[in-house]
N, C-alpha and C positions, 0 to 999 in steps of 0.2 A: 337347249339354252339353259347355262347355268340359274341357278336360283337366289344364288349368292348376291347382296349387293354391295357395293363401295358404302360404307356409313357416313359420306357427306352427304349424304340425301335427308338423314339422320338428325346432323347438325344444323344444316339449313333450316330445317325444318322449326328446328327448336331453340333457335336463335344462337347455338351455344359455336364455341372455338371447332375445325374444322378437325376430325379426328385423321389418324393415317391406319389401313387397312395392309396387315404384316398375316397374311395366310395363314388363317384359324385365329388372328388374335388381334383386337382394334386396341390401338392406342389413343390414348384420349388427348397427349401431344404435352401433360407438364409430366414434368421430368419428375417429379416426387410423388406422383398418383399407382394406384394400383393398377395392374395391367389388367385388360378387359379380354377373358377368354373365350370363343365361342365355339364350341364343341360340335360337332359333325353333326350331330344327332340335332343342333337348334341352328345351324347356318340357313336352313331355308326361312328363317324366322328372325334374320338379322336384317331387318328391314325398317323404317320409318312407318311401313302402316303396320306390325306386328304388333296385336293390343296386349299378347304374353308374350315372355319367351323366358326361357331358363338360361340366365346370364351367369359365368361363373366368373366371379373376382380373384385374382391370384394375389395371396397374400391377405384375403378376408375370407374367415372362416363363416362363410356367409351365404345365401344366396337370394338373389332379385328375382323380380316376378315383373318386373316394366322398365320400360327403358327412362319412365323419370326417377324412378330411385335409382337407375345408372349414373343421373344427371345429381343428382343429389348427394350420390357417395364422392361423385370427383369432384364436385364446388366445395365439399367439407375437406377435400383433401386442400384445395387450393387458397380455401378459405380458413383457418384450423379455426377452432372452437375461441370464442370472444372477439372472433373478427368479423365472421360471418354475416352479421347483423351490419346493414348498411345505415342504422340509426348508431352506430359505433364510431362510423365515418365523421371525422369531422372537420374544420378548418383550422388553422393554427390558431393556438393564441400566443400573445407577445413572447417571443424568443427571450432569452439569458442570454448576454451579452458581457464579456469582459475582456480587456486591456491592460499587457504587463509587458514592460520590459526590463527583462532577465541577462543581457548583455549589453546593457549602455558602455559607453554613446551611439552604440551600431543600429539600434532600431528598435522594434517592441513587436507584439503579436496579439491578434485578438480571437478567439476561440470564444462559442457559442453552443448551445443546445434548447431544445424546446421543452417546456415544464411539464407535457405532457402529449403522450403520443396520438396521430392523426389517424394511425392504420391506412393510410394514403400516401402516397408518393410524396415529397418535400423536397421545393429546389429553395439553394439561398442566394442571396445576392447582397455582398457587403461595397459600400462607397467610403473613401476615407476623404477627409478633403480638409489641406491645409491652407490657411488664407483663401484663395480660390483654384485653389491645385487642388486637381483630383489624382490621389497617390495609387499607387500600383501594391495591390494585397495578394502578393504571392501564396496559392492555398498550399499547404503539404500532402503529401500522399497518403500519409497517414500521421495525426488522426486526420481525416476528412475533413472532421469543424472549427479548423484552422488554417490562419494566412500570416503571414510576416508583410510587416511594412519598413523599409529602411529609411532613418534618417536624412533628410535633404539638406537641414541645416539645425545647428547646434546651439541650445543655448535661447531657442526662440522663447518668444512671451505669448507667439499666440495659439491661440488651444487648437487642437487639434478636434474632428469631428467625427465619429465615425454610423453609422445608419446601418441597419441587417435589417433584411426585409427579406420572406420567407412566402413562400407563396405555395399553395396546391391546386387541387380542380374543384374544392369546393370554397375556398377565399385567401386570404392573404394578410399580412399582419407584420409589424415593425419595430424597432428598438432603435433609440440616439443615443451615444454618451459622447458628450464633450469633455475635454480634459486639457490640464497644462502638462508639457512632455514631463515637468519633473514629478507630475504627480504620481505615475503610474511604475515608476522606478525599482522594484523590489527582486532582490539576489535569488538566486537557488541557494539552498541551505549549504552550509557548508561541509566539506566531503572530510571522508578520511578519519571522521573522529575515534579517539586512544586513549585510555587513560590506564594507569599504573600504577604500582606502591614504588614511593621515593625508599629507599634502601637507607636501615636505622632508623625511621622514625613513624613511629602507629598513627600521627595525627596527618600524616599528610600524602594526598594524590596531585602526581601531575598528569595536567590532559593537553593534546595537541590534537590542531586538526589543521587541514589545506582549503586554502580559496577556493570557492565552486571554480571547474573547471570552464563553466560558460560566462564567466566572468572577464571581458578581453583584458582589462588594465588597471589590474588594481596598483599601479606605482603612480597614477595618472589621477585614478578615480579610486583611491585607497579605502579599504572597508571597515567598520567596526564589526566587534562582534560580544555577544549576550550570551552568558553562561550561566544555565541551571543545574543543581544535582540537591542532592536527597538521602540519604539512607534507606536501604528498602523496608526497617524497621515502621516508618514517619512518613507523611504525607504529607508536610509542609516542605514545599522547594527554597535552599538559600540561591540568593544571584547577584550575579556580579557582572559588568560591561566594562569591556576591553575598548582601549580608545585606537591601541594597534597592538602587532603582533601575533602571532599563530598559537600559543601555548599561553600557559594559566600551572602556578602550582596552588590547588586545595590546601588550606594551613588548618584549618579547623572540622576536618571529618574526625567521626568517632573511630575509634582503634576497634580493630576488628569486625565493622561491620560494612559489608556488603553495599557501595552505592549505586545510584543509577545517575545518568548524566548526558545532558544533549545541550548542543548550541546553535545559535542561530546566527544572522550576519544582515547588513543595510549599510548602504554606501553612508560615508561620511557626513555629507551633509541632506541629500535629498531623499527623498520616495519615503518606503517602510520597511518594516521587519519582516522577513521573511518566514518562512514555519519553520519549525524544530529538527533539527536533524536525528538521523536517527540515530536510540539509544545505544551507548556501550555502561557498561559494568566493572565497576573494580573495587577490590580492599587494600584497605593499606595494608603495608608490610608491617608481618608479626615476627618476633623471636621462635627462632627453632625451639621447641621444649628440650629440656636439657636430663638425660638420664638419669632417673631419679630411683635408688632403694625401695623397693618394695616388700620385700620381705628380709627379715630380722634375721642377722646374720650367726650361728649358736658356734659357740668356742668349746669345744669340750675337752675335758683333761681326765688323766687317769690315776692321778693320785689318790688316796684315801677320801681326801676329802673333796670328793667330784664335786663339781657346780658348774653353775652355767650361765653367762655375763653377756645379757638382751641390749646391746645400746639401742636408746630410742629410736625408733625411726623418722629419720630428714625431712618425710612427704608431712609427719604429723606437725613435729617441732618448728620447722622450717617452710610451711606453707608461702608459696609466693605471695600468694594475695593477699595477707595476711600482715610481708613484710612493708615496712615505709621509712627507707633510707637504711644506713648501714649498719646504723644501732640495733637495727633487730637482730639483725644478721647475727653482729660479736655476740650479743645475748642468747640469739641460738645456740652457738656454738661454746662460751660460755657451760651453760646449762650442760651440755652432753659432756664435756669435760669433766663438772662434780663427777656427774653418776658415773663414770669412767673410772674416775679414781677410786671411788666408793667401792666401787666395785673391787678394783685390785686391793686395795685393804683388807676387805672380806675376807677374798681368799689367804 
């Protein structure tokens, strides 16, 4: 008679989950645990009253001398470190709770989390209840800790309710927000935002952007929208609110420097501001540099009396930055004339 035994005798014994017995090698039965080998030479010692045995772990460079430090490597496995401890365990406390709708007038959604983990299992259970109607909170598939509620009726005054109540094995715990439909109203930011140098002029960006796409009717329920931008030079944002329309031209950015720029959008009259969209970048438009003299052009002659006629050069005399309207200019050009002359006299 073999000496071999099934290691349920094992588990019963020792209160623990029922292992399954795969010829030379016990599985302890969770899927993420080391595999338990038992080697020819310790199978007759693979037994519930075996007070040693020489257990080899596949995948721990390790080895046991008892079968409770068998028990102990696979509760750490199932357990992982900061869980393990059942003074860890605990009951919920009050869930986070919020309510927005992001496609009025069609309906709103409320999404929840807990402020800090149980290391236990958590079920939820959300009630919405308008007047005395208990409404239908459709969850999503994903994220998990959301439901949509759809409009019954439009334009009501009376608040809506809604309750999360969250419960485990060791207690249970609750959140209420009441609200008026319009208070909870606020857009996705607005998509698509652009911004550009207007062609001929350094002081000016124009920026467009498009209605959040989850927005059903803005001809109906029309949006405003809030525009911030900045230099990346400065840290003070200028802003400006649009009462309609999709685009905006910047009249007062600095010439050639670098902005940053985002806008937001809330329906016309109700709910709030929604967050910032995200950032785009642009400069206004600069003048091409225009081919400029660099080095001093030498004339030379081979008469008796050589010389050599340096006109100034344009970059020194003619400095843009330097010039302010036209009168610099003639006086530039002026000036290089004398010496010009001067020059041919000489010779």
């Amino acid at each position: 008679m073999s000496s071999q035994k099934n290691p349920t005798d094992f588990d019963e014994k020792l209160g623990t989950s029922q292992g399954v017995w795969t010829g030379g090698k016990w599985d302890s039965g969770y899927k993420d645990n080391w595999a338990l080998e038992v080697t020819r030479e310790t199978e007759p010692y693979a037994s519930a009253r075996a007070s040693r045995a020489a257990f080899i772990l596949k995948g721990c460079p390790c080895a046991v001398t008892s079968q409770a430090e068998v028990l102990s490597l696979i509760r750490q496995q199932q357990f992982p470190m900061g869980r393990r401890d059942s003074s860890q365990r605990s009951p919920p406390k009050e869930p986070v709770l919020m309510c927005r709708s992001n496609n009025y007038p069609k309906g709103f959604y409320c999404s929840w989390h807990l402020p800090s983990p149980t290391y236990i299992p958590n079920s939820f259970n959300i009630s919405v209840i308008h007047r005395t109607r208990e409404m239908v909170c459709k969850k999503d598939i994903f994220p998990k800790n959301r439901c949509h509620i759809r409009y019954l009726q439009l334009f009501s005054t009376v608040k809506y309710k809604v309750t999360l109540t969250v419960t485990n094995a060791l207690g249970k715990n609750s959140t209420t927000l009441t609200f008026d439909e319009f208070a909870i109203v606020k857009p996705d930011p607005p998509e698509s935002v652009v911004a550009k140098p207007v062609p001929n002029n350094p002081w000016q960006l124009e920026v467009a952007w498009q209605n959040p796409s989850s927005w059903p009717d803005p001809e109906s329920f029309p949006l405003k929208f809030f525009l911030r931008y900045r230099p990346l030079i400065l840290d003070v944002w200028q802003h400006v609110e649009l009462l309609d329309g999709t685009s905006h031209t910047i009249t007062d950015a600095y010439a050639g420097k670098e902005y940053i720029i985002q806008a937001a959008t809330k329906d016309n009259d109700i709910g709030t501001w929604n967050d910032w969209s995200v950032a785009v970048h642009a400069t206004p438009w600069t003048e091409e540099p225009k081919h400029l003299t660099t080095e001093a052009q030498v004339t030379e002659t081979t008469s008796a009396s050589t010389s050599y006629f340096v006109p100034p050069p344009t970059t020194k005399i003619c400095d843009k930055g330097a010039m302010v309207g036209s009168g610099a200019v003639a006086v530039c050009w002026t000036a290089g004339l004398v010496l010009a002359a001067y020059g041919v006299l000489f010779i």
